[in-house]
FIDRENRO-61328 format. One record per residue (C-alpha): x, y, z. Coordinates in steps of 0.25 Angstrom, whole numbers, plus 2048, in hexadecimal, padded with zeros to 3 digits. Each point is the difference from the previous one (the first is absolute). Last residue first. Layout:
<atoms>
XYZ ...
</atoms>
This chain:
<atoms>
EF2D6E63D 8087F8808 809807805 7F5808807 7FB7F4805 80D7FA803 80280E80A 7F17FF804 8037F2807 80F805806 7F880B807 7F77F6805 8097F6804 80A809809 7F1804806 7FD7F3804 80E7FD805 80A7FB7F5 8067F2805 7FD7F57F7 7FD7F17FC 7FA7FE80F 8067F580B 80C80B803 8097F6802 7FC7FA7F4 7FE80B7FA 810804803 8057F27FD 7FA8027F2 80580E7FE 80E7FC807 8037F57F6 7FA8067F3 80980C803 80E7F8804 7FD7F77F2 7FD80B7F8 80C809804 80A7F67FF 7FA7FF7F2 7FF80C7FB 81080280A 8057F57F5 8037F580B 80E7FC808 8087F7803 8007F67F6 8077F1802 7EF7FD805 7FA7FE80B 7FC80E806 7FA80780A 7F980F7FD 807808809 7FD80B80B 80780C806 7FD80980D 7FA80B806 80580A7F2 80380E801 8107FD7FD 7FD7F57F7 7FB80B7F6 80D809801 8097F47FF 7F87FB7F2 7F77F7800 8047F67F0 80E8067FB 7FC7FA7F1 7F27FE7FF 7FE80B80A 7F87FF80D 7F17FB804 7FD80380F 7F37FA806 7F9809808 7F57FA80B 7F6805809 7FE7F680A 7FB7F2801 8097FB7F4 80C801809 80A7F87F5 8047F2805 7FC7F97F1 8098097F9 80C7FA808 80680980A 80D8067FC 80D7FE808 8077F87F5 7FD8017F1 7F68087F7 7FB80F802 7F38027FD 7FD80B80C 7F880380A 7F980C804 7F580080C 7F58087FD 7F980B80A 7FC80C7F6 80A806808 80B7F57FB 7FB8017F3 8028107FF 80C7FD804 8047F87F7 7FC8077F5 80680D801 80D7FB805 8017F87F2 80080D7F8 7F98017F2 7F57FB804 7F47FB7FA 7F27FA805 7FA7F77F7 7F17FE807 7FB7F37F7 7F57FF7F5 8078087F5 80D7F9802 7F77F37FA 7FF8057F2 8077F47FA 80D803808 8077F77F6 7FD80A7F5 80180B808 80E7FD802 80480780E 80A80B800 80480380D 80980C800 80F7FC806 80A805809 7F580580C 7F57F87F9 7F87FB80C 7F27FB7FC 7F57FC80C 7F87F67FC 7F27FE805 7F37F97FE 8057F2800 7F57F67FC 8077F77FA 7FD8047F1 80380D802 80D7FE808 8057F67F5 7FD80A7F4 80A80C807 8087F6803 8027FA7F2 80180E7FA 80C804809 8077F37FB 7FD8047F3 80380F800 8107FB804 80680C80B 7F97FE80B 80580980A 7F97FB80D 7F27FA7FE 7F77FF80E 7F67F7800 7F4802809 7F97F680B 7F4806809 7F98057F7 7F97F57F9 7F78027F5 7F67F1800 7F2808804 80580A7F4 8017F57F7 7F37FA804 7FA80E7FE 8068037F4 7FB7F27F7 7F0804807 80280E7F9 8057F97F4 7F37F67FE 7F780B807 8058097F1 80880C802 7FB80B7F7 
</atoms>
């Protein structure tokens, strides 16, 4: 039995899911890093993430996901192509971490659409197939010698960014429709239990 404390917990966190913004993950190859996103897109909001694991299986560490992949849509593919274009005619527009010159900074991202944001390897980052579907490339800005982040935290940086620049665009904590909420309500529920 779900208690009214828990039922009101899922309701505000339904009202927050936003669909509009999903993180894509391309060949992770360390469980931790995979772990973290995993943990960062629940806890922002972020109801999404699309896996491609074309060279390698992504292999989150449950005990840094702390349950959290059971609250988010994972979508896995094991070809690239599949995933993209199902973005595209699901109506997002793709862009990529990819640091240095000719990428947009983080903050110039079109939150007002449908927006992917690609995560590439630890060691090759986006790869050439991934860049190839993407609108364009962006970049978290930097001051230090460093010049670039463990893809976690590039990840939750670029997320936490675009989910709050998305709501407030959007003047609400999420974007389900009515019925998108609903379904997602009786999911947690039945999780729940």
């Amino acid at each position: 039995m779900v208690t009214q404390e828990r039922r009101e917990k899922i309701d505000r966190v339904v009202s927050a899911r936003l669909k509009g913004l999903v993180a894509v993950c391309e060949n992770f190859a360390n469980p931790h890093n995979a772990a973290a996103i995993l943990r960062t897109c629940e806890a922002l909001g972020v109801l999404n993430v699309y896996i491609i694991e074309e060279l390698v299986p992504f292999e989150p560490s449950r005990a840094i996901t702390q349950g959290a992949e059971k609250w988010l849509t994972v979508k896995r593919f094991r070809r690239a192509e599949k995933a993209f274009s199902e973005l595209k005619e699901k109506g997002y527009r793709i862009y990529a971490a990819v640091p240095g010159k000719g990428a947009i900074p983080v903050e110039e991202l079109p939150v007002g659409e449908p927006l992917a944001l690609v995560f590439g390897n630890e060691k090759e980052g986006v790869s050439g197939k991934a860049l190839s579907f993407c609108d364009g490339t962006f970049r978290i800005p930097m001051w230090g010698f460093v010049e670039s982040f463990n893809v976690s935290v590039a990840a939750a940086i670029s997320l936490y960014i675009s989910a709050r620049r998305r709501r407030e665009l959007l003047g609400q904590e999420g974007d389900l429709s009515p019925e998108e909420r609903e379904s997602l309500r009786r999911r947690y529920i039945e999780l729940s239990q």
